[in-house]
C-alpha positions as CSV (number, residue, x, y, z in Angstrom):
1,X,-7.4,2.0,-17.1
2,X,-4.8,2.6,-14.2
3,X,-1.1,0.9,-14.2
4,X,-0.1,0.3,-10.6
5,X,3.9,-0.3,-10.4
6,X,5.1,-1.1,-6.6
7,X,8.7,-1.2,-5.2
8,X,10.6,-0.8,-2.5
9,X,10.4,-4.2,-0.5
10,X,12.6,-6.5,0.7
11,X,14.5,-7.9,3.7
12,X,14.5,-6.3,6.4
13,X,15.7,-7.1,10.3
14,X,13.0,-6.6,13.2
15,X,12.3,-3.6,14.4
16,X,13.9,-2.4,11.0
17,X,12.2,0.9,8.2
18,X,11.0,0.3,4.6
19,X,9.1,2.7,2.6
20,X,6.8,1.1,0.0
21,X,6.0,3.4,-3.2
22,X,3.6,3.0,-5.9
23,X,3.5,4.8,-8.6
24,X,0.3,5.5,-11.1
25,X,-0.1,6.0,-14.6
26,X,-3.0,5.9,-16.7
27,X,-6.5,7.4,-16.2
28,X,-5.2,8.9,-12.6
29,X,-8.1,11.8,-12.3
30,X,-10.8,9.2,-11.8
31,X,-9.6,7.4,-9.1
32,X,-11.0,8.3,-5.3
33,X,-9.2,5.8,-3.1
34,X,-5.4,4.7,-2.6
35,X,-4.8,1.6,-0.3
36,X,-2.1,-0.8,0.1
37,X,-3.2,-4.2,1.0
38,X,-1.3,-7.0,2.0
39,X,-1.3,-10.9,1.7
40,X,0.7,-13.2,4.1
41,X,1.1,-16.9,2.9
42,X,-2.0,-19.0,3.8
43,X,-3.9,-15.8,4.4
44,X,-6.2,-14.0,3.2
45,X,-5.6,-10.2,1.8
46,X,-6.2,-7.5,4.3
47,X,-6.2,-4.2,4.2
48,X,-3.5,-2.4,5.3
49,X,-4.1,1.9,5.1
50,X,-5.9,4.0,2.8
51,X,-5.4,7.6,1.6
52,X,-8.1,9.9,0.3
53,X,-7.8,12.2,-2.9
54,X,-7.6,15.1,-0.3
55,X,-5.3,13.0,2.1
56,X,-7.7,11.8,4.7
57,X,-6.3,8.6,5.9
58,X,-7.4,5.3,7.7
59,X,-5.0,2.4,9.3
60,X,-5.6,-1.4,10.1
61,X,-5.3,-2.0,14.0
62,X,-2.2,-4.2,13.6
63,X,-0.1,-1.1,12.1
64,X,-1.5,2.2,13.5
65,X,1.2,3.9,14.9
66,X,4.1,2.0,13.2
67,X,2.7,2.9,10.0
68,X,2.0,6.3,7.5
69,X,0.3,6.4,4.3
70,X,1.0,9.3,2.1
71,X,0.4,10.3,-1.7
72,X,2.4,13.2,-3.8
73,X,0.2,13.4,-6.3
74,X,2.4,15.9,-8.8
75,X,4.1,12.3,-8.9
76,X,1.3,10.1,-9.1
77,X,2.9,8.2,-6.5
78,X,1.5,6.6,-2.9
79,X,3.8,5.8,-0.3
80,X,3.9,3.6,2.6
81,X,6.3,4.1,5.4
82,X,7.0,1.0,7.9
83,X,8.5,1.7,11.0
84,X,9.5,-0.7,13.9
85,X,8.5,-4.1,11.3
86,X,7.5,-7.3,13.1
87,X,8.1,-10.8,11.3
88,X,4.2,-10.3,11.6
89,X,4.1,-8.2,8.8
90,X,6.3,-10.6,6.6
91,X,3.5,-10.4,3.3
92,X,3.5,-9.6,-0.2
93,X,2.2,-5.9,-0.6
94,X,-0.3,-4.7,-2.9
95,X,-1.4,-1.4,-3.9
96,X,-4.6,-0.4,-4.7
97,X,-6.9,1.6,-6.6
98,X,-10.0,2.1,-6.5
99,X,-12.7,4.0,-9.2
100,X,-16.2,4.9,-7.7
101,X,-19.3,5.4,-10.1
102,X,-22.1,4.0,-11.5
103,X,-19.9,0.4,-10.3
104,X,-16.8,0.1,-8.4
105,X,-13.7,-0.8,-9.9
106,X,-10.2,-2.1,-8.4
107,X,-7.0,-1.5,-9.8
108,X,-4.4,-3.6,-8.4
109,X,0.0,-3.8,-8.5
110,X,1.5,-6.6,-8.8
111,X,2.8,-6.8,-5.6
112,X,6.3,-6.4,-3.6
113,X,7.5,-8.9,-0.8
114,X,8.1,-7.2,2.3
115,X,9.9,-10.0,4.7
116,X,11.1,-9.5,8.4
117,X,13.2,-11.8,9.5
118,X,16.3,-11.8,11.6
């Protein structure tokens, strides 16, 4: 099993910084794929960015270039850095992990509310 513990959101002005962490515990060595996701109310969940075991990352059009996933992994820990926020991205914010093998299985967070609001 893999614990998922996320923090670091909250209110935040337009055009405003938040960095997102999420730190792991658990059976860490099995897991190929980090991702935050995100759900907005009346929405469905989206993917946000996703980081690699060997850092290789991907990001959704709506927050490439505003937007860098990163992972330290002596510290378990993924990261997402928002820059220049949009009421847009007003959602709650999940991480995610994800096992590959003979099935797939998701590990999720419980979630931290990210809201952009003047």
């Amino acid at each position: 099993q893999v614990q998922l513990v996320e923090s670091g959101g909250g209110l935040v002005q337009p055009g405003g910084s938040l960095r997102l962490s999420c730190a792991a515990t658990g059976s860490i060595s099995t897991i190929s794929l980090m991702a935050w996701y995100r759900q907005a109310p009346g929405k469905q969940r989206e993917l946000v960015a996703t980081i690699t075991r060997n850092g290789i990352t991907n990001y959704a059009a709506s927050v490439k270039g505003r937007s860098t996933i990163s992972r330290d992994n002596a510290k378990n820990t993924v990261y997402l850095q928002m820059n220049s926020l949009k009421p847009e991205d007003t959602a709650v914010y999940y991480c995610n992990a994800r096992r590959f093998g003979f099935s797939t299985t998701d590990f999720w967070g419980q979630g931290t509310q990210v809201t952009v609001s003047s």
